[in-house]
N, C-alpha and C positions, 0 to 999 in steps of 0.2 A: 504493500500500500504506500508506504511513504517512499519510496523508491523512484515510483511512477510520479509522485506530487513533486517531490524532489527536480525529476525531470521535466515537468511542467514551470516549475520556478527558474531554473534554467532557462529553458525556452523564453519566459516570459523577459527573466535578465536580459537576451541577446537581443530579443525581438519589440523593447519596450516601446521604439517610436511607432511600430508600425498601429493600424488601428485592431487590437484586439478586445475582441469580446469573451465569454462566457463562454457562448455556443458553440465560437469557433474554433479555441483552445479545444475543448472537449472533443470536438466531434475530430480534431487533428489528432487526439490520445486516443480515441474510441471511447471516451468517458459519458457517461449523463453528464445531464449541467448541473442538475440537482447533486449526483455524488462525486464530482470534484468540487463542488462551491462545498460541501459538509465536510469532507475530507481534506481540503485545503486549507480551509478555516482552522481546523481541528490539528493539522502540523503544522503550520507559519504563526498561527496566531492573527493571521491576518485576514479579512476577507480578501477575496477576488482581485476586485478593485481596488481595493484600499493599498494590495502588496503594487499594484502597477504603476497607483499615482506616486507610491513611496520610491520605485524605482525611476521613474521620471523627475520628482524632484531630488531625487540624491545625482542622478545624471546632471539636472538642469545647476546645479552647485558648482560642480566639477566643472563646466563650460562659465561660470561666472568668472569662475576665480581661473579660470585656466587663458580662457580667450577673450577677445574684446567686440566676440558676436554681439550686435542688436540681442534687449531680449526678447523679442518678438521674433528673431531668429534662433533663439535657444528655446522656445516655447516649443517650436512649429519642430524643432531637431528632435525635440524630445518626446513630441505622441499629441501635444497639446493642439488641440484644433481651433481654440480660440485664447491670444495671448493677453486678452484680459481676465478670463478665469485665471489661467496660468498666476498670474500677479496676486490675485485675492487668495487663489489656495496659496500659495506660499507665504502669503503676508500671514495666514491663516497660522501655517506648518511653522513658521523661523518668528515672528510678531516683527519681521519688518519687509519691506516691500524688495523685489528681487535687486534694486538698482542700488537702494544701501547694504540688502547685504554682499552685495561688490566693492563697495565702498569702504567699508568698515573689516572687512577679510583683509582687503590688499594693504 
């Protein structure tokens, strides 16, 4: 069981910009969506999405402090389809907006 999850969080790491769902992870593993969403939960700690946003913002971090992309360009690199969400969730996740914490890192 946790082997196959394992290999799914994997996947998810390599694959974090592309646009993944629920359904389509699973049906890539031959999984229900019901028991990898139960079983994923149950080894990460994480739900579904919660582990992909956390992968996109630990990526979107790395390209803050690493390059001098727009981040509107590190939004869009990262999975985020709109780079104002982008901003709110991470002001959300860090309590400052992605442009201080560039700011304040360097």
């Amino acid at each position: 069981d946790n082997r196959i999850i394992q290999e799914v969080a994997t996947y998810i790491y390599e694959h974090y910009a592309d646009n993944l769902s629920l359904e389509y992870v699973a049906d890539k593993f031959n999984l229900s969506r019901s028991y990898l969403s139960k079983k994923f939960k149950t080894a990460t700690g994480f739900g579904f999405k919660e582990y992909i946003i956390n992968v996109r913002i630990q990526n979107a971090c790395n390209l803050l402090l690493e390059t001098n992309k727009s981040i509107t360009d590190i939004a869009f690199e990262c999975g985020f389809n709109d780079s104002n969400y982008f901003k709110d969730l991470f002001k959300k996740v860090y309590g400052k907006s992605p442009r201080e914490y560039r700011r304040n890192q360097s």
